[in-house]
C-alpha positions as CSV (number, residue, x, y, z in Angstrom):
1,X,115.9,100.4,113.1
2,X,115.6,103.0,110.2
3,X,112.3,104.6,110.5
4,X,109.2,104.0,108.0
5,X,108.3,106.7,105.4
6,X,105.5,107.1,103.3
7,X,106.7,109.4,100.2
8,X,104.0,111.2,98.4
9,X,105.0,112.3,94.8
10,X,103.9,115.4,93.5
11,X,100.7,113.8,91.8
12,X,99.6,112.2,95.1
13,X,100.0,114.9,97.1
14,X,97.7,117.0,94.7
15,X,95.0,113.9,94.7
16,X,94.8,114.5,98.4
17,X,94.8,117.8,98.3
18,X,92.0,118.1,96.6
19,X,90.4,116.3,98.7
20,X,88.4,117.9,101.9
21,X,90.3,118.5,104.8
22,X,88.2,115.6,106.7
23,X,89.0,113.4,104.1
24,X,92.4,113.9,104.0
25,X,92.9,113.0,107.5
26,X,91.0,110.3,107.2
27,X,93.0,108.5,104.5
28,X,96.5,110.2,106.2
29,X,94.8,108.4,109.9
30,X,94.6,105.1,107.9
31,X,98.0,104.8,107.3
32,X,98.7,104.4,110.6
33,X,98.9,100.7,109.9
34,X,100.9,100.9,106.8
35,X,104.7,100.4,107.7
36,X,103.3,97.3,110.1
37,X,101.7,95.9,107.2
38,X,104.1,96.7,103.9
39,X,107.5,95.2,106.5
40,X,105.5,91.9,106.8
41,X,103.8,91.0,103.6
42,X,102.8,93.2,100.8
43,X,100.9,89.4,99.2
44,X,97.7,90.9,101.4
45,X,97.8,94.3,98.9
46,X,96.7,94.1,95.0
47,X,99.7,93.4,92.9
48,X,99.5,94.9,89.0
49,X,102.9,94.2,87.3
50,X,104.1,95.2,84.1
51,X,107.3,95.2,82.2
52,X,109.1,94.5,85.4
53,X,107.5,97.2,87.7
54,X,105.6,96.7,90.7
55,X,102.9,98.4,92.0
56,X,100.5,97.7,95.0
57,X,96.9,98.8,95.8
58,X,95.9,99.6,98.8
59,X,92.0,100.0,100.0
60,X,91.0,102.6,102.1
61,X,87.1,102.7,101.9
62,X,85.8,104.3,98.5
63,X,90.0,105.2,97.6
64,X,92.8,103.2,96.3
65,X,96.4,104.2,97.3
66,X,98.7,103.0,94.5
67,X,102.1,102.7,95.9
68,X,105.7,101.2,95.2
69,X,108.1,99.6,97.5
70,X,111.0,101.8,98.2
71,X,113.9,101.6,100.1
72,X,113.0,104.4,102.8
73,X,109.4,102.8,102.7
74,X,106.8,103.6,100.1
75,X,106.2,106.0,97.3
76,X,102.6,106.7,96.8
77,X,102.1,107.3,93.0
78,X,98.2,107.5,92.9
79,X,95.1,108.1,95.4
80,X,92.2,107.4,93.3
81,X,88.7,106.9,94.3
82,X,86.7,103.6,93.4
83,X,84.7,105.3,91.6
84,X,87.2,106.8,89.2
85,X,88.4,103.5,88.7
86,X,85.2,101.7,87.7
87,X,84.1,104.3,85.5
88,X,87.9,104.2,83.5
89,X,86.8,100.5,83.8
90,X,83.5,101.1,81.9
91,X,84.7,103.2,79.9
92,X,87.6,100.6,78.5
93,X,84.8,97.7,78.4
94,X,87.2,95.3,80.4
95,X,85.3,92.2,82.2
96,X,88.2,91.5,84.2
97,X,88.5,92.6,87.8
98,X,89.9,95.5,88.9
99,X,93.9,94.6,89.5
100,X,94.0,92.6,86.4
101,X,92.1,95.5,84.2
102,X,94.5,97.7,85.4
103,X,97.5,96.0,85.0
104,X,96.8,94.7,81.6
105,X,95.7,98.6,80.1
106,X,98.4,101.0,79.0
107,X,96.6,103.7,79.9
108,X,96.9,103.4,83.2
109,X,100.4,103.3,83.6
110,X,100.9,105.9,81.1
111,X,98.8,107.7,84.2
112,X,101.3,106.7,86.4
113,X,104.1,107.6,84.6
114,X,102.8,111.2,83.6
115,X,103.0,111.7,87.6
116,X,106.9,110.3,87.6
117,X,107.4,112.4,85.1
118,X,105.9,115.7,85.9
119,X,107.7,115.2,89.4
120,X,111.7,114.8,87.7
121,X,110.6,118.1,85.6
């Protein structure tokens, strides 16, 4: 059995880096569960799709991982807290909820794509 990795890209490792230290072993503690959870079924995660790319939330308290199935394990694009999100919410004016805003609002993947990007540079 090939063993479970949870792959930070340079833009999540600085979101949990600025985090305090207490924090960050908080949300690292919480992922205990992860590889259990992702191997069996990724259904019980938030799903926001767009043009053929997947990505899946993942709560942890006030923070929301934002991660992509990878063939080693996962690749964490995003760790945003809940508050970020409902105030780009707010600011967007979208009644939806929070998976469906997202996935629907260009801006948010241009966020995740200016974190693949400044990692391949």
């Amino acid at each position: 059995m090939r063993p479970f990795q949870i792959i930070f890209n340079p833009t999540s490792a600085a979101d949990l880096s600025r985090m305090p230290k207490e924090l960050q072993l908080e949300i690292l503690g919480q992922f205990r569960g992860l590889p259990h959870d992702v191997s069996l079924d990724l259904e019980r995660f938030g799903k926001l799709e767009r043009s053929g790319k997947i990505l899946h939330r993942y709560r942890l308290g006030d923070y929301r991982v934002y991660f992509q199935r990878h063939e080693l394990g996962v690749v964490v694009h995003r760790i945003l807290n809940r508050n970020t999100l409902k105030d780009f919410l707010y600011r967007s004016n979208l009644p939806t909820g929070e998976d469906e805003a997202l996935q629907d609002n260009p801006k948010f993947w241009e966020m995740i794509e200016a974190a693949r990007t400044s990692a391949t540079q």
